[in-house]
Structure formats: structure tokens, C-alpha cells
C-alpha positions as protocol buffer text, in pm:
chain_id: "A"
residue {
  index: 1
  type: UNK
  ca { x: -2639 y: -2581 z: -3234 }
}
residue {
  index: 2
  type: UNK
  ca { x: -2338 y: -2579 z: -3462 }
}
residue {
  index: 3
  type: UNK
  ca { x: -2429 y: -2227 z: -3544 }
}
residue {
  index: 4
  type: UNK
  ca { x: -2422 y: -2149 z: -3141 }
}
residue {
  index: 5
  type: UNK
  ca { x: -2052 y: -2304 z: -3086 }
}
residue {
  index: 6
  type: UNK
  ca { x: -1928 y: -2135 z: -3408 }
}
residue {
  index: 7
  type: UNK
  ca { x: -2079 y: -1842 z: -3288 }
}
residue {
  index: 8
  type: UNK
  ca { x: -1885 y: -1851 z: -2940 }
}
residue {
  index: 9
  type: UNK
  ca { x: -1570 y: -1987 z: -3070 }
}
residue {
  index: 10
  type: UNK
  ca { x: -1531 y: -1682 z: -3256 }
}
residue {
  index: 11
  type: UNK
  ca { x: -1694 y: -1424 z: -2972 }
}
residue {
  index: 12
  type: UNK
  ca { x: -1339 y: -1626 z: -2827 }
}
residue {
  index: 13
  type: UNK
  ca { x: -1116 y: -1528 z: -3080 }
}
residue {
  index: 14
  type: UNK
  ca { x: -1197 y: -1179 z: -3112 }
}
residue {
  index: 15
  type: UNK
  ca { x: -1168 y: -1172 z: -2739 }
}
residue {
  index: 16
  type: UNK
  ca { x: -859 y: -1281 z: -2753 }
}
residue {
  index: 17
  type: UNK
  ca { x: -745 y: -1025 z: -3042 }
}
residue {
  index: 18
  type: UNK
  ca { x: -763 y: -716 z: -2817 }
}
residue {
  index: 19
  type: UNK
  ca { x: -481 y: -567 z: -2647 }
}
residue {
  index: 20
  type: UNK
  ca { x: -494 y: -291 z: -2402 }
}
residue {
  index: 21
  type: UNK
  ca { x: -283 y: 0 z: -2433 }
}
residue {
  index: 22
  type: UNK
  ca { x: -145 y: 251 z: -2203 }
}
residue {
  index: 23
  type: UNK
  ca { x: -256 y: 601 z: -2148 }
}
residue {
  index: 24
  type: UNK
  ca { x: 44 y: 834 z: -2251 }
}
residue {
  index: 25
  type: UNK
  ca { x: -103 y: 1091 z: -2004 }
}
residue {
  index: 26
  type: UNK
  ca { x: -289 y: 1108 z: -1708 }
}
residue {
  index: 27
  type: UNK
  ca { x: -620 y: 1111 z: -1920 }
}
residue {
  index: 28
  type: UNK
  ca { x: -793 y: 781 z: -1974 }
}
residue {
  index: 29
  type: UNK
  ca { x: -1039 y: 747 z: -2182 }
}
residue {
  index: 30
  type: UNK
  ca { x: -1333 y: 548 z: -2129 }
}
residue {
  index: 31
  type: UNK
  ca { x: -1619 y: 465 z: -2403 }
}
residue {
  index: 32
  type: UNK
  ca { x: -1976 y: 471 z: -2302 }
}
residue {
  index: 33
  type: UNK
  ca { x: -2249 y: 263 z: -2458 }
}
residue {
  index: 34
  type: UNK
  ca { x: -2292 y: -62 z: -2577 }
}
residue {
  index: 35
  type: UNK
  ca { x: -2186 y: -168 z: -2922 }
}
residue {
  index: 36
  type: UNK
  ca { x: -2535 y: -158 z: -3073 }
}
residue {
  index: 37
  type: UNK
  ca { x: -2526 y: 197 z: -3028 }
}
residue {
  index: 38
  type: UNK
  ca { x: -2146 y: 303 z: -3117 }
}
residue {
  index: 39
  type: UNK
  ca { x: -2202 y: 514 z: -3381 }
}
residue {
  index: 40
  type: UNK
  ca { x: -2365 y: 704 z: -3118 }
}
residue {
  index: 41
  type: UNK
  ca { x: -2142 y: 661 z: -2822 }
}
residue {
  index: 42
  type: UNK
  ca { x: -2008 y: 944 z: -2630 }
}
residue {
  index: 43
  type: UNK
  ca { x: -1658 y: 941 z: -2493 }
}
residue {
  index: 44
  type: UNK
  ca { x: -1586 y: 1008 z: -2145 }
}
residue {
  index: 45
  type: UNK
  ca { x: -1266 y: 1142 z: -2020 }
}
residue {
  index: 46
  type: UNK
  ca { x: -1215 y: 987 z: -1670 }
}
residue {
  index: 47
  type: UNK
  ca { x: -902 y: 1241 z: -1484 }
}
residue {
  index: 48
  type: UNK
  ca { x: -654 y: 1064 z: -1289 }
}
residue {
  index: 49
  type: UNK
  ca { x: -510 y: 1226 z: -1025 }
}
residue {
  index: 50
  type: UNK
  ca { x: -186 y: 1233 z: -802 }
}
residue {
  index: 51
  type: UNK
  ca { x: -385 y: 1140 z: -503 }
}
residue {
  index: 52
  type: UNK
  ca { x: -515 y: 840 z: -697 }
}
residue {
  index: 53
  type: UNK
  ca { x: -228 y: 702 z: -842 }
}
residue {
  index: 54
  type: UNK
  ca { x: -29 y: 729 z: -485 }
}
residue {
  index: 55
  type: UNK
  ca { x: -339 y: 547 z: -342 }
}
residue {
  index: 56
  type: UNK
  ca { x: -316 y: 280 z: -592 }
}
residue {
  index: 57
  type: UNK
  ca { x: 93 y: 231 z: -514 }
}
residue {
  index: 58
  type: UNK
  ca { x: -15 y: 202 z: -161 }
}
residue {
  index: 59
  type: UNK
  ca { x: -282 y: -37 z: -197 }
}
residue {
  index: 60
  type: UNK
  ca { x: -5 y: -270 z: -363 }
}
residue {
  index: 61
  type: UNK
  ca { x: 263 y: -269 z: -74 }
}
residue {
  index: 62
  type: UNK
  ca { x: 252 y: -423 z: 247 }
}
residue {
  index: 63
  type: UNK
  ca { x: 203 y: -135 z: 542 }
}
residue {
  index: 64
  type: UNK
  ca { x: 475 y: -241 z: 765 }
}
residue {
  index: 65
  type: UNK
  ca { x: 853 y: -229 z: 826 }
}
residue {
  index: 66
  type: UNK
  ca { x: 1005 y: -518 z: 1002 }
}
residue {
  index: 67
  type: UNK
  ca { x: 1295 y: -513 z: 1221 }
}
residue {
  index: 68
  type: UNK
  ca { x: 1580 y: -718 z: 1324 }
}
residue {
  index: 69
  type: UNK
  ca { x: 1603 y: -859 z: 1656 }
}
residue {
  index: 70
  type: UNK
  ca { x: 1632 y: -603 z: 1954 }
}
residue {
  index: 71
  type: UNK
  ca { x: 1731 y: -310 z: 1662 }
}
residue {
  index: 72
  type: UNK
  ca { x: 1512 y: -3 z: 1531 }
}
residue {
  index: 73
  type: UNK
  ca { x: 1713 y: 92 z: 1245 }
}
residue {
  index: 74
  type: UNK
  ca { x: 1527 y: 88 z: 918 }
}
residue {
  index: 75
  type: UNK
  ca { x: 1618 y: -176 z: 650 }
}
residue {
  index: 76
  type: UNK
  ca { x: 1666 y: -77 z: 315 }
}
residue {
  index: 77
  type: UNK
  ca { x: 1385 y: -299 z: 188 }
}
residue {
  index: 78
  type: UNK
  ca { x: 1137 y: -71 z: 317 }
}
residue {
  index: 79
  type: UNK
  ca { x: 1266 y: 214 z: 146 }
}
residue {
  index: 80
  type: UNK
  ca { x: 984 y: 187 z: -127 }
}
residue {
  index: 81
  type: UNK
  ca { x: 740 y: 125 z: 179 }
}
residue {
  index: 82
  type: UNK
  ca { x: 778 y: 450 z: 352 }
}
residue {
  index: 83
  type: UNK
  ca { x: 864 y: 598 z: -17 }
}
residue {
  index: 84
  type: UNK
  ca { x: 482 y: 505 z: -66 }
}
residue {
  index: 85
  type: UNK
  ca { x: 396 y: 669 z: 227 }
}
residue {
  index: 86
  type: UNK
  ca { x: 570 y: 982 z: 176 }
}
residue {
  index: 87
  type: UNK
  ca { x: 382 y: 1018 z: -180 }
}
residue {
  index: 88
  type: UNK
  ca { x: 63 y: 968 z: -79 }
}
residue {
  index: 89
  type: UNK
  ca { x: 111 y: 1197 z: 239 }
}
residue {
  index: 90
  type: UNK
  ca { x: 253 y: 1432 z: -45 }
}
residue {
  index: 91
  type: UNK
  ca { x: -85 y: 1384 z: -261 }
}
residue {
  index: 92
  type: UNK
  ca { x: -331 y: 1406 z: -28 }
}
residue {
  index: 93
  type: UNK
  ca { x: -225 y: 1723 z: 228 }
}
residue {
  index: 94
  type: UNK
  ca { x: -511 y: 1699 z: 448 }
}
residue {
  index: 95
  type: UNK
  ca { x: -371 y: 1256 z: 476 }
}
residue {
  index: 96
  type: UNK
  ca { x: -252 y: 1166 z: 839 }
}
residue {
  index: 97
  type: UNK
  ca { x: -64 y: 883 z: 964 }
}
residue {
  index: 98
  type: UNK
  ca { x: -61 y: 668 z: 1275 }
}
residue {
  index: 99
  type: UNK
  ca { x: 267 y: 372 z: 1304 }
}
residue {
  index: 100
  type: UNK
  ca { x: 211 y: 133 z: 1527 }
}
residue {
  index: 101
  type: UNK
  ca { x: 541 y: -3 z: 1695 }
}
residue {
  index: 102
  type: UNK
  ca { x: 531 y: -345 z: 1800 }
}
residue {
  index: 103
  type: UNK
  ca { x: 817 y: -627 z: 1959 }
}
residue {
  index: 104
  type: UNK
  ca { x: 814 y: -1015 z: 2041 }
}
residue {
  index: 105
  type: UNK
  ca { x: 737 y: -1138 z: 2338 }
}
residue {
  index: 106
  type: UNK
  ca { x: 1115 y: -1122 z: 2454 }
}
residue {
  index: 107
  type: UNK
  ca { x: 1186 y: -913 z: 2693 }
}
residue {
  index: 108
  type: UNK
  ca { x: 1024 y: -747 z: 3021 }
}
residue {
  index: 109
  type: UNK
  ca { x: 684 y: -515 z: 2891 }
}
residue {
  index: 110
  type: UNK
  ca { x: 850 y: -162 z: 2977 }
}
residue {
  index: 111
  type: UNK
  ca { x: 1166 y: -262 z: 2765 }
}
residue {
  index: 112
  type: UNK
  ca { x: 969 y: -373 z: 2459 }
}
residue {
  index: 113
  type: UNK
  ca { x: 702 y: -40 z: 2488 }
}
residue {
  index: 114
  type: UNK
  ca { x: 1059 y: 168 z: 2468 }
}
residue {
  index: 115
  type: UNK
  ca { x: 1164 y: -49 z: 2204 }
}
residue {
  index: 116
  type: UNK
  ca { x: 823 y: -44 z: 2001 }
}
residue {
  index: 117
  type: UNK
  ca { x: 829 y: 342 z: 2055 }
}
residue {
  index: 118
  type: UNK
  ca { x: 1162 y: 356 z: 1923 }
}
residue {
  index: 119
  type: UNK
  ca { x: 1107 y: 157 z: 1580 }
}
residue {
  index: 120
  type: UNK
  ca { x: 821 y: 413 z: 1569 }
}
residue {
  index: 121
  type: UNK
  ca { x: 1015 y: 736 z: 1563 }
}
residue {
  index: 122
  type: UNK
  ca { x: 1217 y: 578 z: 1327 }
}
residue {
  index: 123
  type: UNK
  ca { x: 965 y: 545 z: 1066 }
}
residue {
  index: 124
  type: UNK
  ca { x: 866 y: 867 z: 1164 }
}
residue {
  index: 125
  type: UNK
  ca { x: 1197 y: 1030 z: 1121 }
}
residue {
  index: 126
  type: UNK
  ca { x: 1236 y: 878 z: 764 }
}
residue {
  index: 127
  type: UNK
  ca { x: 901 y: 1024 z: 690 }
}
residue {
  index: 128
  type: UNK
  ca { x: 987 y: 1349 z: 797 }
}
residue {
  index: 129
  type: UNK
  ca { x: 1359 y: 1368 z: 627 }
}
residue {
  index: 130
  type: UNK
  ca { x: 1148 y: 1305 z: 288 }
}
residue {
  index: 131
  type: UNK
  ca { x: 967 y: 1643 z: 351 }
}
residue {
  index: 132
  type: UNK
  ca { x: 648 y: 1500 z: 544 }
}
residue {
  index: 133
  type: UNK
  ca { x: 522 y: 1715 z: 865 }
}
residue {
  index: 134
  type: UNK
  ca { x: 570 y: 1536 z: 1169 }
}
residue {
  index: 135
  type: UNK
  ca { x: 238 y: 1672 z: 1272 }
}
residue {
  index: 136
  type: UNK
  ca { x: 74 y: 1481 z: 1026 }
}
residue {
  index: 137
  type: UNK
  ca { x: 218 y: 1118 z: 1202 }
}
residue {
  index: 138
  type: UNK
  ca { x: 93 y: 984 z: 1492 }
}
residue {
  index: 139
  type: UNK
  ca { x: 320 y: 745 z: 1681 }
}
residue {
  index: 140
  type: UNK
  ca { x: 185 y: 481 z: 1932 }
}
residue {
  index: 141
  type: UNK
  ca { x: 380 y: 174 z: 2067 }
}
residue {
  index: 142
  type: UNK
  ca { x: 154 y: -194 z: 2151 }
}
residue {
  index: 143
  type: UNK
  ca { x: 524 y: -345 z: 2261 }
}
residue {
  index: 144
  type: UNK
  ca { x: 421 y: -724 z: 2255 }
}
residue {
  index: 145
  type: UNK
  ca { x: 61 y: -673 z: 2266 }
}
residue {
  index: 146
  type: UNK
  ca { x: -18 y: -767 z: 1943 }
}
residue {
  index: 147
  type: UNK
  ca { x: 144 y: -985 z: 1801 }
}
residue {
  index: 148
  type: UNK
  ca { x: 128 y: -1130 z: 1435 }
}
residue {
  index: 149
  type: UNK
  ca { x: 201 y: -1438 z: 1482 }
}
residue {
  index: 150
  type: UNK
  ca { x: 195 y: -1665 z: 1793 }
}
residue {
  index: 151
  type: UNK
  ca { x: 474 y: -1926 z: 1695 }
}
residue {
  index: 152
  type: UNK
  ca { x: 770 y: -1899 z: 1953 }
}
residue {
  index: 153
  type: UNK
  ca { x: 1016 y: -1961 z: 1675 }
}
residue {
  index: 154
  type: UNK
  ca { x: 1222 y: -1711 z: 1475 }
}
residue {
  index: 155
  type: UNK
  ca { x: 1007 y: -1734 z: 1193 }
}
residue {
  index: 156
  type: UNK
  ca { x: 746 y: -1639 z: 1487 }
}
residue {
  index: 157
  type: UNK
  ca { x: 923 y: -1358 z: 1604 }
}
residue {
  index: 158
  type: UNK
  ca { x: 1034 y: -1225 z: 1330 }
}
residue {
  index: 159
  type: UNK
  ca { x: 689 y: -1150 z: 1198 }
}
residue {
  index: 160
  type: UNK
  ca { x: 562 y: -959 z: 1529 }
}
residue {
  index: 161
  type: UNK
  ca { x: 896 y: -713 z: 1507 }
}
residue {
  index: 162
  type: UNK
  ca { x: 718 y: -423 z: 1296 }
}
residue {
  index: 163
  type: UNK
  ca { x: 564 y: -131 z: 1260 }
}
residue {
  index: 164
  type: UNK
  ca { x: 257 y: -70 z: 1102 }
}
residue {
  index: 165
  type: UNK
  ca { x: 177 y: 191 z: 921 }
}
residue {
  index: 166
  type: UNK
  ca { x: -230 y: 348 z: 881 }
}
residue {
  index: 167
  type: UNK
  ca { x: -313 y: 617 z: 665 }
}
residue {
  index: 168
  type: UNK
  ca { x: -653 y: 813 z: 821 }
}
């Protein structure tokens, strides 16, 4: 029994002793096999590719752009959003994009469809100044129609003021 927690105190420590290095290139290498057999384990090369890497950055940012009250201008904040978006789009030529517009519940339906389109076009257009085809981006406006969040507070609001972005 002593044997056994010496045993995984020090399966611990070793554990503990590795450190994981970077890749200096886009090959990572991967080692197959298990350690009873490393002396005759083969070495895999796994490629990593543009398309993957600007897949991964997407995965890690959230796929909208919010907007201020009653506005459609893009915030800087989102710069790395659509940034993401205009890599991946980059990576992957045959990628395509629909944004989603949406609004808060203020304001009559026709004016917050025009609005929703609006904040639309606008991701759109940043998209499209970074070098992406327009025909590759689908825009669609929901206006108030789905909202986020159903608090009729500020907080609320603000959350339902977006576009959404979907790669396909």
C-alpha cells in the first residue's frame, strides 16, 4: 500500500515536470505509441493549416457586433470580430457568410427591419473594404424578432442591438 501511494506521488511529480512547448512552424509533431513501445514509436507530422488556425481564432470570439442605441456605425471593439471574419473568409474561399441584423423592441417594426438591415450592411461593408466578396455575405434583418434578452432595461436592450454573424 505504501508502495502504491509512493508510486502515484511520484507518477504526480513527473506529471508535473513537463512543460509544453510551442511549434516554431506550422508543423506539430505528434508521437504515436505508448511508452512501452517508444523505442519503437513512429512520429507523426500532423499539418496545420491557414483554414485551421482562422477557424480556431473564430471559435474563440463572440460572433456578433453590438450597437449603440438607434446607430449602425461599427464600434471599434469589434474590429478583431469582423478581423476574424475576414481571415477565415480569406482561408477558406469556398466560406460564406450570413449577418443577422437585429434591434430592441423600441420603435414601430418597419423602422427597426430598416434599422436591423442597416447595422447589416455595415458589417458587410467592413467585410468587403478588408478584401472579402460581397457575394460571399448574405445579409438578412429579424428587426426585434429575436431578441437576446427579454429584460426591458438598458442592460436588456443593449444585448438585443447586434448583428450576428454565421459562417456556412
Amino acid at each position: 500500500m505504501i508502495n502504491r501511494f509512493f508510486m502515484i506521488v511520484a507518477l504526480g511529480f513527473l506529471a508535473s515536470c513537463a512543460t509544453r512547448q510551442d511549434a516554431p512552424s506550422e508543423m506539430v509533431p505528434q508521437v504515436a505509441g505508448s511508452s512501452a513501445d517508444r523505442g519503437n514509436s513512429v512520429t507523426e507530422t500532423k499539418v496545420v493549416t491557414p483554414g485551421m488556425l482562422a477557424a480556431e481564432k473564430l471559435a474563440a470570439i463572440e460572433p456578433s457586433v453590438y450597437f449603440d442605441y438607434d446607430k449602425f456605425e461599427i464600434k471599434q471593439q469589434f474590429a478583431l470580430t469582423i478581423e476574424a471574419f475576414a481571415e477565415y473568409m480569406r482561408a477558406i474561399p469556398g466560406s460564406k457568410l450570413t449577418i443577422e441584423g437585429n434591434c430592441d423592441e423600441r420603435g414601430t417594426i418597419e423602422y427597426n427591419l430598416a434599422l436591423g438591415q442597416r447595422r447589416a450592411d455595415a458589417v458587410k461593408s467592413a467585410l468587403v473594404s478588408m478584401g472579402i466578396d460581397g457575394d460571399r455575405i448574405e445579409t438578412i434583418s429579424f428587426g426585434e424578432e429575436r431578441p437576446r434578452n427579454s429584460n426591458k432595461s438598458e442592460s436588456g436592450f443593449s444585448v438585443n442591438r447586434r448583428a450576428d454573424l454565421i459562417s456556412r
